[in-house]
Backbone as a printed PyTorch tensor [residue, N CA C, xyz], in Angstrom:
tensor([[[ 92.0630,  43.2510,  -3.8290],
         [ 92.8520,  44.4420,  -4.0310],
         [ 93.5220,  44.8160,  -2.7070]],

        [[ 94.7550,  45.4660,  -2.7510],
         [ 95.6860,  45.3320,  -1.7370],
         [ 95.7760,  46.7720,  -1.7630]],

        [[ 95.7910,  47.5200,  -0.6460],
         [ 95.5410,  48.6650,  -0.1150],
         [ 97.2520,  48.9310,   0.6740]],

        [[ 97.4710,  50.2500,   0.0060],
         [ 99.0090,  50.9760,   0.4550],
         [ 99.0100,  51.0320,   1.8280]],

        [[ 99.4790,  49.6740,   2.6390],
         [ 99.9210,  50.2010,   4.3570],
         [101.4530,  50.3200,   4.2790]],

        [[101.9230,  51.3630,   5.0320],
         [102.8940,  51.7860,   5.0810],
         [103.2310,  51.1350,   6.3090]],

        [[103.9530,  50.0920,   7.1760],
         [103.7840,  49.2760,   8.1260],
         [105.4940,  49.4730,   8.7840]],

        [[105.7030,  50.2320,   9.8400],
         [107.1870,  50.2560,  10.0830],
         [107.4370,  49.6010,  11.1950]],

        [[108.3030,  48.9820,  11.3730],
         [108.9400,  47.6260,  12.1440],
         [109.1460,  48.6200,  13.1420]],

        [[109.3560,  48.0410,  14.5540],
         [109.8330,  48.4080,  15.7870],
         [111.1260,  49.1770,  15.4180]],

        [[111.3850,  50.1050,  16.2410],
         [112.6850,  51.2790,  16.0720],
         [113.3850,  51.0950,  17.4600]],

        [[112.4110,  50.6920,  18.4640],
         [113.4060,  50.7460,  20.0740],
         [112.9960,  49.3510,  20.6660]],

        [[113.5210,  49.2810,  21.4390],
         [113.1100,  47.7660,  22.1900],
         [111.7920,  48.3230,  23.0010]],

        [[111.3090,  49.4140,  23.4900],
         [110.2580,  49.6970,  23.9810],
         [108.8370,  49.4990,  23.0450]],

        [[109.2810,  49.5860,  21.8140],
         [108.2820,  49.8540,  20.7750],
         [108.4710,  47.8330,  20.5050]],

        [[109.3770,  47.5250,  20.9510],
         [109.3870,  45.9780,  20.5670],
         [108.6870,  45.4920,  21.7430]],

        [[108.7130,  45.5510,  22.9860],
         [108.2690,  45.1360,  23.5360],
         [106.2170,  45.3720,  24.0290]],

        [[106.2570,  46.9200,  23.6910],
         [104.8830,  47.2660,  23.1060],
         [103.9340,  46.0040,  22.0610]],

        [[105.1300,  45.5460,  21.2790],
         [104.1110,  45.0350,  19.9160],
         [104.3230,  43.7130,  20.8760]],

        [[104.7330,  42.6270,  21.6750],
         [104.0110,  41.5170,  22.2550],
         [103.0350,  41.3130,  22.7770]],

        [[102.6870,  40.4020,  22.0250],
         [100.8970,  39.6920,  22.4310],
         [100.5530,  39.6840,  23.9100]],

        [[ 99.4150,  40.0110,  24.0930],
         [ 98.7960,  40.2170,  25.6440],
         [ 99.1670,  38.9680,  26.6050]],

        [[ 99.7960,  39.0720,  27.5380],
         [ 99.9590,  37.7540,  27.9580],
         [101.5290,  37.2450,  27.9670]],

        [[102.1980,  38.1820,  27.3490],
         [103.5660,  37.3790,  27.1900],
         [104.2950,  37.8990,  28.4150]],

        [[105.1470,  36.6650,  29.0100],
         [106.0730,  37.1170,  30.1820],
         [107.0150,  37.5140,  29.9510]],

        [[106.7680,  38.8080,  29.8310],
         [108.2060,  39.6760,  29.5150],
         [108.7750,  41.5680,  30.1320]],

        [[109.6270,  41.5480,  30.4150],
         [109.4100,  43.0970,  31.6140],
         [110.7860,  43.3420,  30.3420]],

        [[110.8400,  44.8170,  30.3490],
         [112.0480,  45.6030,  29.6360],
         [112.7060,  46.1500,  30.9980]],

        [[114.3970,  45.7350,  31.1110],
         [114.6590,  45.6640,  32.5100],
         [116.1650,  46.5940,  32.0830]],

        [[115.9840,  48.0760,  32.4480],
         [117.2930,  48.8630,  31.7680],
         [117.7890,  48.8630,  30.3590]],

        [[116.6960,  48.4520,  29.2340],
         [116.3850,  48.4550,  27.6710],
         [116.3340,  47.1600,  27.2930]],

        [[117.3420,  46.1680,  28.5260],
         [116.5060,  44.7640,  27.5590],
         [115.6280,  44.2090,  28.0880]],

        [[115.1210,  43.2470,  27.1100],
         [114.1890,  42.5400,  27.0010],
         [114.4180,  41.2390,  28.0390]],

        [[113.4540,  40.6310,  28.8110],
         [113.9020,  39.8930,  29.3030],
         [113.0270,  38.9970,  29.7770]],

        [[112.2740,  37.5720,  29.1670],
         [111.4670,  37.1170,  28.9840],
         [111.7750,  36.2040,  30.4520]],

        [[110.5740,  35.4590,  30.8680],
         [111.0430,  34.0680,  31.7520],
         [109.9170,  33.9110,  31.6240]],

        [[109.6950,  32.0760,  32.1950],
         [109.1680,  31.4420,  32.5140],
         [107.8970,  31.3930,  33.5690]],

        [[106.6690,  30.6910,  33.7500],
         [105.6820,  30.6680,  34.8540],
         [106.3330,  30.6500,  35.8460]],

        [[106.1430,  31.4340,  37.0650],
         [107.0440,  31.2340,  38.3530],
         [106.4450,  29.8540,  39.0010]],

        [[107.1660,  29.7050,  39.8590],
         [107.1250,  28.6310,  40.3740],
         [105.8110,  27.9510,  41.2060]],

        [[105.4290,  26.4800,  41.2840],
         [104.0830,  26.9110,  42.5710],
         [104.3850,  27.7840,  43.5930]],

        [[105.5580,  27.4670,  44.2900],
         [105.5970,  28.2150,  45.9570],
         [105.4900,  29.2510,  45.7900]],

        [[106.0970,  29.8590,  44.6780],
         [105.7050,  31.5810,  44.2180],
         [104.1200,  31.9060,  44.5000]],

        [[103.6000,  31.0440,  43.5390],
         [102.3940,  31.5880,  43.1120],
         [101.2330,  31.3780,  44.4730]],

        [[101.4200,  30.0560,  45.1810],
         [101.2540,  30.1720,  46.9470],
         [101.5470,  31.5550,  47.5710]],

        [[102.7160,  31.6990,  47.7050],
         [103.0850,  32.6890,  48.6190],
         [102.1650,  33.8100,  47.6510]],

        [[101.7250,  34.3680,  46.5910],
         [101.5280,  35.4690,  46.1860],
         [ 99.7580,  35.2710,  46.7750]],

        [[ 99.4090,  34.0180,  46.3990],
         [ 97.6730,  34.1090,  46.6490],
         [ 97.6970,  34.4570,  48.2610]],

        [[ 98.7930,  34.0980,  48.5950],
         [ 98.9240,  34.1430,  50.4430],
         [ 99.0240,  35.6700,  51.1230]],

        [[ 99.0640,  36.3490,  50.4420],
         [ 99.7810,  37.9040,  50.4350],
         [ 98.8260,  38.8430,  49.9560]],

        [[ 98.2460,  38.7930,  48.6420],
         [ 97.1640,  39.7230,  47.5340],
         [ 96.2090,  39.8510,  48.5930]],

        [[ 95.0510,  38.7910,  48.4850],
         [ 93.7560,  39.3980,  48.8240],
         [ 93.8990,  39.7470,  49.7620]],

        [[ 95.2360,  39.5910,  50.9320],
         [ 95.1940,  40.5640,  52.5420],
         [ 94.9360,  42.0200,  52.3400]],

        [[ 96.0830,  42.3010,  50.8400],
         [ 95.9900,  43.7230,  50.5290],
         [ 95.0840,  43.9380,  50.3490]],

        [[ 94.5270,  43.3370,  48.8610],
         [ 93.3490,  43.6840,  48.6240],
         [ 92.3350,  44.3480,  49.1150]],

        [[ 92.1380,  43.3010,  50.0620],
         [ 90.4280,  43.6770,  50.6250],
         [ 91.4240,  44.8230,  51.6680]],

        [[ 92.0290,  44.9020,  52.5030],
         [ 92.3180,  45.8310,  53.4810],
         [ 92.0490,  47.2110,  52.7320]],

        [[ 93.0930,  47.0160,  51.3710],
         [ 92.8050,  48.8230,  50.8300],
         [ 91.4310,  48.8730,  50.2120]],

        [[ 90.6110,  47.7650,  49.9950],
         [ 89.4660,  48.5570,  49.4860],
         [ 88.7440,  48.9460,  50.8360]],

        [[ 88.3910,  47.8600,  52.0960],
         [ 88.4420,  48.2290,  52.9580],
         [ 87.8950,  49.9620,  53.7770]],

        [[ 89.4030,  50.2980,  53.6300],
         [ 89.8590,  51.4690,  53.9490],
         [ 90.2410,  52.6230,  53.0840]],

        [[ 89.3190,  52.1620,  51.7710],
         [ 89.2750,  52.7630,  51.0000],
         [ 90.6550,  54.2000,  50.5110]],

        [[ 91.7040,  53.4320,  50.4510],
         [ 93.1790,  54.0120,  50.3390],
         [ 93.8290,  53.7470,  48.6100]],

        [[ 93.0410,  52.8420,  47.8840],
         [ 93.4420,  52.9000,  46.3520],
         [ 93.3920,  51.2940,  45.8150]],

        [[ 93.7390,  51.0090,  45.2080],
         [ 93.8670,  49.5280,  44.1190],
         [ 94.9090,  49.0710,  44.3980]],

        [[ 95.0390,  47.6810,  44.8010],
         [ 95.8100,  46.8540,  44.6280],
         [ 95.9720,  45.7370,  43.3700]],

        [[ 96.8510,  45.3840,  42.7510],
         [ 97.1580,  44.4840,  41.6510],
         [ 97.7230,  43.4780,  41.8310]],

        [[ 97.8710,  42.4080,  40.6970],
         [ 98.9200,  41.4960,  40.5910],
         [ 99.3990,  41.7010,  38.9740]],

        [[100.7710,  40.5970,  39.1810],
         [101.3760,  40.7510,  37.7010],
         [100.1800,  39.7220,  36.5580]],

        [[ 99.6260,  39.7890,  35.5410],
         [101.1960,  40.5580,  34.7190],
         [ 99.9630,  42.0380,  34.6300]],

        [[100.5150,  43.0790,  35.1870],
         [100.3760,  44.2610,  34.7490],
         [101.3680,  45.0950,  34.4470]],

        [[101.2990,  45.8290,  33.2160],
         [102.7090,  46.2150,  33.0140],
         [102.8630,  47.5970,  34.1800]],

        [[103.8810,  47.6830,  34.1330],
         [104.0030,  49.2800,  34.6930],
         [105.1730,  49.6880,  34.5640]],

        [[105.3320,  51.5000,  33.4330],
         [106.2480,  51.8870,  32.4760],
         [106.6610,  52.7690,  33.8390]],

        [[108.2800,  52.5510,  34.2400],
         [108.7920,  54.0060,  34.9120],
         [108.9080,  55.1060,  34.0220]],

        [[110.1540,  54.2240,  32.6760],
         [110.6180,  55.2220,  31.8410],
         [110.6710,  54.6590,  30.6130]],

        [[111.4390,  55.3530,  29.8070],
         [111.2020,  54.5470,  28.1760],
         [112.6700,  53.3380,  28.0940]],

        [[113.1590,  53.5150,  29.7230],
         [114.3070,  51.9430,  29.2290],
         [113.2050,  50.8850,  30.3470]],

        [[112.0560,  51.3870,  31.2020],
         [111.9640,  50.3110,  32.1090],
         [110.0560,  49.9830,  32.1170]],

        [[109.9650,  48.6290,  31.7130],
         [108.4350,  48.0170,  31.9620],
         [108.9200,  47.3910,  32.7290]],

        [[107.7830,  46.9660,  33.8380],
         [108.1140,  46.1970,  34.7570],
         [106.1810,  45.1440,  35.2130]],

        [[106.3540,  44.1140,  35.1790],
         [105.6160,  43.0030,  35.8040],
         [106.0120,  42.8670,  37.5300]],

        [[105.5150,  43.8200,  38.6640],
         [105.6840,  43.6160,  39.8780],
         [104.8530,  42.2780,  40.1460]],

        [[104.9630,  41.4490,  40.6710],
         [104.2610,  40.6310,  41.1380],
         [102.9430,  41.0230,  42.2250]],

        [[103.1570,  41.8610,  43.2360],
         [101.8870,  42.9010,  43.9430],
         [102.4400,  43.7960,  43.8000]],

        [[101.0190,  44.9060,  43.4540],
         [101.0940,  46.4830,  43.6580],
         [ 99.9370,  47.4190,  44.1500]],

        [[100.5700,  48.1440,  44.9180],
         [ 99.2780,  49.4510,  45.1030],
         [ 99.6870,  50.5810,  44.7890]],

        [[ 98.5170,  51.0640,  44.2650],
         [ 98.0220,  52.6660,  43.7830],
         [ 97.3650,  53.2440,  44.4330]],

        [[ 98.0630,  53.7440,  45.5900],
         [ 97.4720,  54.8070,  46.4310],
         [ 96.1220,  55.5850,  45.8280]],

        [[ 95.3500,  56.5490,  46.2450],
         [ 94.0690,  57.3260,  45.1950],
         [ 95.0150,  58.4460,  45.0960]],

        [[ 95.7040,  59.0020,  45.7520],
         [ 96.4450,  60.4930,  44.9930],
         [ 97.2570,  59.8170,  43.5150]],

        [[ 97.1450,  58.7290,  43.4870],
         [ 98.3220,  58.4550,  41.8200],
         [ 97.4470,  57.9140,  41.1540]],

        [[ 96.0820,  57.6910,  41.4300],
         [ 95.4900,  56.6970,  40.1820],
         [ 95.2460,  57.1370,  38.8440]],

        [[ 95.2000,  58.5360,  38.4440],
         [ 95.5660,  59.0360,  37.3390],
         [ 97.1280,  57.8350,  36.8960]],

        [[ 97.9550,  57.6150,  36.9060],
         [ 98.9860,  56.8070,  36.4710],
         [ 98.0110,  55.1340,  35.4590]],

        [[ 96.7510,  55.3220,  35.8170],
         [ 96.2910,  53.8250,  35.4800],
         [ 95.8050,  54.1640,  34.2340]],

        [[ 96.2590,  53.7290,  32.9540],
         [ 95.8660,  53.8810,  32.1870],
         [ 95.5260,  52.4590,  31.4200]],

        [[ 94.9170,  51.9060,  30.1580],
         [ 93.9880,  51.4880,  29.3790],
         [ 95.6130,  49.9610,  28.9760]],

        [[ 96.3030,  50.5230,  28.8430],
         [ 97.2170,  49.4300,  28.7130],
         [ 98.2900,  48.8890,  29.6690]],

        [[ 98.0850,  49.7010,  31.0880],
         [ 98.8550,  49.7970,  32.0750],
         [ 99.0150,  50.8800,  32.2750]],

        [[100.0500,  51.1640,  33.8660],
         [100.6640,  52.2360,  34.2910],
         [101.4210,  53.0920,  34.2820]],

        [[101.7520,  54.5430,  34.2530],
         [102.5100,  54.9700,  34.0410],
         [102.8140,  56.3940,  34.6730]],

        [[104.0020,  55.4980,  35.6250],
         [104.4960,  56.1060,  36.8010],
         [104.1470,  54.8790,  38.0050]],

        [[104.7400,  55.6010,  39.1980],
         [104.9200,  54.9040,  40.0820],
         [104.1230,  53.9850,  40.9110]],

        [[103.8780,  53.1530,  40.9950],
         [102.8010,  52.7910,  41.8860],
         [103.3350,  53.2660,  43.6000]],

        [[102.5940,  53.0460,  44.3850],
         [103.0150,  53.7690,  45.8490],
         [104.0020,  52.4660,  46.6390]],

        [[103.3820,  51.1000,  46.5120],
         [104.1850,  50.1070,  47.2780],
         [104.1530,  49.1310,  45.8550]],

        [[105.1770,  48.6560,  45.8150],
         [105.5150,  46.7600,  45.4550],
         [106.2640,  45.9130,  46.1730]],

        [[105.5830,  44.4690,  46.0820],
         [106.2410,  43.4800,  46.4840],
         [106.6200,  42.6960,  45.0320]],

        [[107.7670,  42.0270,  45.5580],
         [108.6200,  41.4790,  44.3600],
         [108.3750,  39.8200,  45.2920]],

        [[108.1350,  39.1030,  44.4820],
         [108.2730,  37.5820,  45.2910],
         [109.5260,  37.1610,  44.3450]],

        [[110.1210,  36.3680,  45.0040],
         [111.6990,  35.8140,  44.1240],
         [111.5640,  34.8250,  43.5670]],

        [[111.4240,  34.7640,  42.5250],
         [111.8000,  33.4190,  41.6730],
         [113.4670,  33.0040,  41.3070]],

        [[113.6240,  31.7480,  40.9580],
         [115.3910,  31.6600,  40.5570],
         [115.5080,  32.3850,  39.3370]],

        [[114.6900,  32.4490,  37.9700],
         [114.8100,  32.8130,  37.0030],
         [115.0140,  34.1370,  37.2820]],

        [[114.4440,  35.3310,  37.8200],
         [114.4950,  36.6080,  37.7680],
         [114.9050,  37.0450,  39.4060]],

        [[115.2550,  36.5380,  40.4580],
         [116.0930,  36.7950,  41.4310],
         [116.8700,  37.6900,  41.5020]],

        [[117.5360,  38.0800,  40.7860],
         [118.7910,  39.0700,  40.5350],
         [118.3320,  40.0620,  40.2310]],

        [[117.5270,  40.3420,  39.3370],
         [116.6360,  41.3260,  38.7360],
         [115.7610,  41.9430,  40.3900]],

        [[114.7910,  41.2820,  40.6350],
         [114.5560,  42.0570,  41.5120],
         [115.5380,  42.6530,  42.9190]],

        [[116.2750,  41.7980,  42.8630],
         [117.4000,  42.7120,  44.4840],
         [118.3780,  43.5490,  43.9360]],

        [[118.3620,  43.8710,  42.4580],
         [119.6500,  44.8780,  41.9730],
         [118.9350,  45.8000,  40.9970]],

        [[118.8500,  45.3330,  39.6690],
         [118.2200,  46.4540,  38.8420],
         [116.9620,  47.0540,  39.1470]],

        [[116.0320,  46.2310,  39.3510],
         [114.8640,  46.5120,  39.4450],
         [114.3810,  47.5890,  40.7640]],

        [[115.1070,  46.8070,  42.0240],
         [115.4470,  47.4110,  43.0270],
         [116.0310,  49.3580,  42.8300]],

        [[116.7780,  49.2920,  42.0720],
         [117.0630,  50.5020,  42.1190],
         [116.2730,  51.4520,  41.2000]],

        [[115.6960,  50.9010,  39.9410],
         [114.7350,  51.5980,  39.0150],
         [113.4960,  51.7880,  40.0400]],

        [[112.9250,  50.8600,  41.1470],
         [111.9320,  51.9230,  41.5150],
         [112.2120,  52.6190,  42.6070]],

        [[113.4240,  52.5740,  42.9880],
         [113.8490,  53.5960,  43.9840],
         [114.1980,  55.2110,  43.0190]],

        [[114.6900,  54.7810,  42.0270],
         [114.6220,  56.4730,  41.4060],
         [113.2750,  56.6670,  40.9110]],

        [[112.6610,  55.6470,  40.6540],
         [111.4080,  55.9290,  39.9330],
         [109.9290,  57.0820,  41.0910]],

        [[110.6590,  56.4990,  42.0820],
         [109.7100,  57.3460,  43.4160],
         [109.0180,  56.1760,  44.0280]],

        [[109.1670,  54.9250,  43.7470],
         [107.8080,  53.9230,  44.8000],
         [108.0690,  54.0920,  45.8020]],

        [[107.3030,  54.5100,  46.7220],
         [107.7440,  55.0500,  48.2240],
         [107.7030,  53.7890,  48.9150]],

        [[107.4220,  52.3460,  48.7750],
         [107.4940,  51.3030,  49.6580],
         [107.8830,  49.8320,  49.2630]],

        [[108.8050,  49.0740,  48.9590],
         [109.0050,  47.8390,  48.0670],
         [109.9650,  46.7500,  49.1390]],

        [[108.6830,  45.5410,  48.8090],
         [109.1520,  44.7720,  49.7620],
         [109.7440,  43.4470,  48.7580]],

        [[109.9420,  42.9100,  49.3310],
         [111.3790,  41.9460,  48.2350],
         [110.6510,  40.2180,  49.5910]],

        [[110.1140,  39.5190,  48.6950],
         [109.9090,  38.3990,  50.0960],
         [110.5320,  36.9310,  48.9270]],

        [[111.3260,  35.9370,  49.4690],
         [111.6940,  35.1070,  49.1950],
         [110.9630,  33.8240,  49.6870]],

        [[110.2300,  32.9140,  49.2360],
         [108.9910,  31.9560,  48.8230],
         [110.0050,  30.9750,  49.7300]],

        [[111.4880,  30.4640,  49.0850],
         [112.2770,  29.4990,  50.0060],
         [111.9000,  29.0840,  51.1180]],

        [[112.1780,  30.3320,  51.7350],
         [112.5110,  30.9130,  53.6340],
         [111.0300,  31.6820,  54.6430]],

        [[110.0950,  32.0340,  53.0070],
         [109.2060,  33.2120,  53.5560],
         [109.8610,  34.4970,  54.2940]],

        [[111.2750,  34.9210,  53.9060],
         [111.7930,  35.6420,  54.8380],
         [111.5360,  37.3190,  53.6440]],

        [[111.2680,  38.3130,  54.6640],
         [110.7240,  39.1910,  53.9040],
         [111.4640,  40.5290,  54.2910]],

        [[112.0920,  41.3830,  53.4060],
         [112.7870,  42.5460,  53.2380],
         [111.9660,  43.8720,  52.7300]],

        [[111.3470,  44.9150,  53.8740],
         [110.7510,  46.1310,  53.5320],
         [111.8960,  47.3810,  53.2170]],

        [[111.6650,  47.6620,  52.4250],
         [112.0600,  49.4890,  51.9740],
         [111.5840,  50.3990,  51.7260]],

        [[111.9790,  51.4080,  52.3490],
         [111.0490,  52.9640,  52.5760],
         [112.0390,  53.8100,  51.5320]],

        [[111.4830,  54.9450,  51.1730],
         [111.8550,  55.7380,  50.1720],
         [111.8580,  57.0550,  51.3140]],

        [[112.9210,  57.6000,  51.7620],
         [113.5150,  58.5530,  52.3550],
         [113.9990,  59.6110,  51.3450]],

        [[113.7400,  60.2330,  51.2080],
         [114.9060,  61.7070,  50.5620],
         [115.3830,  61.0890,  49.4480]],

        [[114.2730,  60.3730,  49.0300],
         [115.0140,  59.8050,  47.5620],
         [115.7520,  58.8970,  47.3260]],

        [[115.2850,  58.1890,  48.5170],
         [117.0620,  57.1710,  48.7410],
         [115.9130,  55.5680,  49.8130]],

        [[116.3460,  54.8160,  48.9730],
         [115.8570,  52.9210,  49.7290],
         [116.5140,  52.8240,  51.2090]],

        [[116.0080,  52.6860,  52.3560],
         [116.2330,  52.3690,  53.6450],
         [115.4030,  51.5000,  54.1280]],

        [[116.4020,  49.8330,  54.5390],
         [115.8040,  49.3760,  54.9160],
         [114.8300,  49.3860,  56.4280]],

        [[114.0080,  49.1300,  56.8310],
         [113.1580,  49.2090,  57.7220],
         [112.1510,  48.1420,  57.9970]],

        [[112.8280,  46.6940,  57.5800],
         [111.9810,  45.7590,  58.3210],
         [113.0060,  44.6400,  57.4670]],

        [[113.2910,  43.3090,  58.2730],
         [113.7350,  42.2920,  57.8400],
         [112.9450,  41.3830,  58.9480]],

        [[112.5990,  40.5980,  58.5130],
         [111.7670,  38.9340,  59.0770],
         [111.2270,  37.9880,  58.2510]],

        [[110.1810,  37.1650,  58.6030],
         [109.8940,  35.7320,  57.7570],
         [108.5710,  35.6860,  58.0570]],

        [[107.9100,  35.7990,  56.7250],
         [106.5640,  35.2540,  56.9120],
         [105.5570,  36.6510,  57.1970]],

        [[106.0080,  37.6710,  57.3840],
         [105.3790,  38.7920,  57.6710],
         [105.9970,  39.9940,  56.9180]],

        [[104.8580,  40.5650,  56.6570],
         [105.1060,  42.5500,  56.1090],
         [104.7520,  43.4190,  56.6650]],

        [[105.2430,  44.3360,  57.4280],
         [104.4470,  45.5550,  57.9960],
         [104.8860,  46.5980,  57.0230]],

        [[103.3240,  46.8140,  56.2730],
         [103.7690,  48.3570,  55.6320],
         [103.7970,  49.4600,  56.3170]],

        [[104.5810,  50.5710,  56.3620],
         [104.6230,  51.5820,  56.5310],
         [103.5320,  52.3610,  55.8110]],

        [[103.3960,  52.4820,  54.5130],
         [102.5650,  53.3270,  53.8740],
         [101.4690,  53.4810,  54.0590]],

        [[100.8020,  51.8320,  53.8300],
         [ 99.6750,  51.4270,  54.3920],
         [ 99.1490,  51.4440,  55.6760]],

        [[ 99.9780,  51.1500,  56.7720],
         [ 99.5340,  50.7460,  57.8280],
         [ 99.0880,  49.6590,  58.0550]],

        [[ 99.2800,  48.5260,  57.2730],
         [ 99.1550,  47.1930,  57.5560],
         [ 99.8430,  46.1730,  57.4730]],

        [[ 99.9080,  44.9810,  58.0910],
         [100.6000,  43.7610,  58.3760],
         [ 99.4550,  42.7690,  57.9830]],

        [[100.3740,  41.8840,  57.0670],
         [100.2080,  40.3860,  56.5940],
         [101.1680,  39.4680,  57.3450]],

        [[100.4010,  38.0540,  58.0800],
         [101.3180,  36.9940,  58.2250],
         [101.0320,  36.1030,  57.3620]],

        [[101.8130,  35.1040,  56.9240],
         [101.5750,  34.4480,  55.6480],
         [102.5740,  32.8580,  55.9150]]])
């Protein structure tokens, strides 16, 4: 016997991207959808090369959680985003909720892949600059050459360009890699 479900299909691409299976590589990037591929090894090098510095430093110094992707994290109802690293300061960890985040994390790093490249130095770039992330570093796996941004008055200023290294501001710490 078959029981009355009333079952209604996705209405927004947010609610579409909600209903994908745990695990799928996919970020909603200014309402679309925008799936890719495993990043690359050198990616995924450079990222193991980078994390546990954070890691252990902020537990450390007991300053909040650090992540990797795929965790989602909602700015707004056009933007999910898969940062590749993130920290959650302890004044925002209320934002961590049961299916991901929601709101800002305090710093991200974006590592560049070819598939989504563009995405992080333009759209993405600017969604968490309105979104409030007070620190987002952009590092390219190629070159190891690495681009910091501070969140001033509401506004992305750069404040560090080199290779192979990050000095956060927020944090107070430096990775060489």
């Amino acid at each position: 016997m078959f029981t009355d479900i009333n079952i209604q299909p996705p209405r927004t691409i947010m609610e579409v991207f909600d209903s994908l299976p745990e695990g799928t590589r996919a970020q909603l990037i200014e309402n679309n959808l925008v799936m890719s591929p495993a990043p690359l090894s050198r990616h995924q090098i450079t990222l193991d090369l980078i994390y546990p510095e954070l890691s252990i430093y902020a537990r450390k110094k007991k300053l909040g959680i650090a992540l990797t992707a795929p965790t989602d994290v909602y700015l707004d109802k056009q933007n999910a985003y898969q940062p590749d690293i993130l920290f959650i300061p302890n004044e925002r960890l209320d934002i961590i909720k049961e299916n991901g985040l929601y709101g800002a994390p305090g710093l991200i790093i974006e590592i560049l892949s070819p598939a989504t490249a563009k995405y992080d130095l333009e759209e993405k770039k600017d969604v968490y600059e309105r979104s409030g992330v007070t620190e987002y570093w952009i590092v390219d796996p190629a070159d190891n050459s690495t681009t910091g941004y501070y969140l001033v008055n509401d506004e992305y200023h750069e404040f560090f360009k080199g290779a192979g290294r990050i000095e956060s501001k927020l944090l107070d710490w430096q990775c060489s890699f």
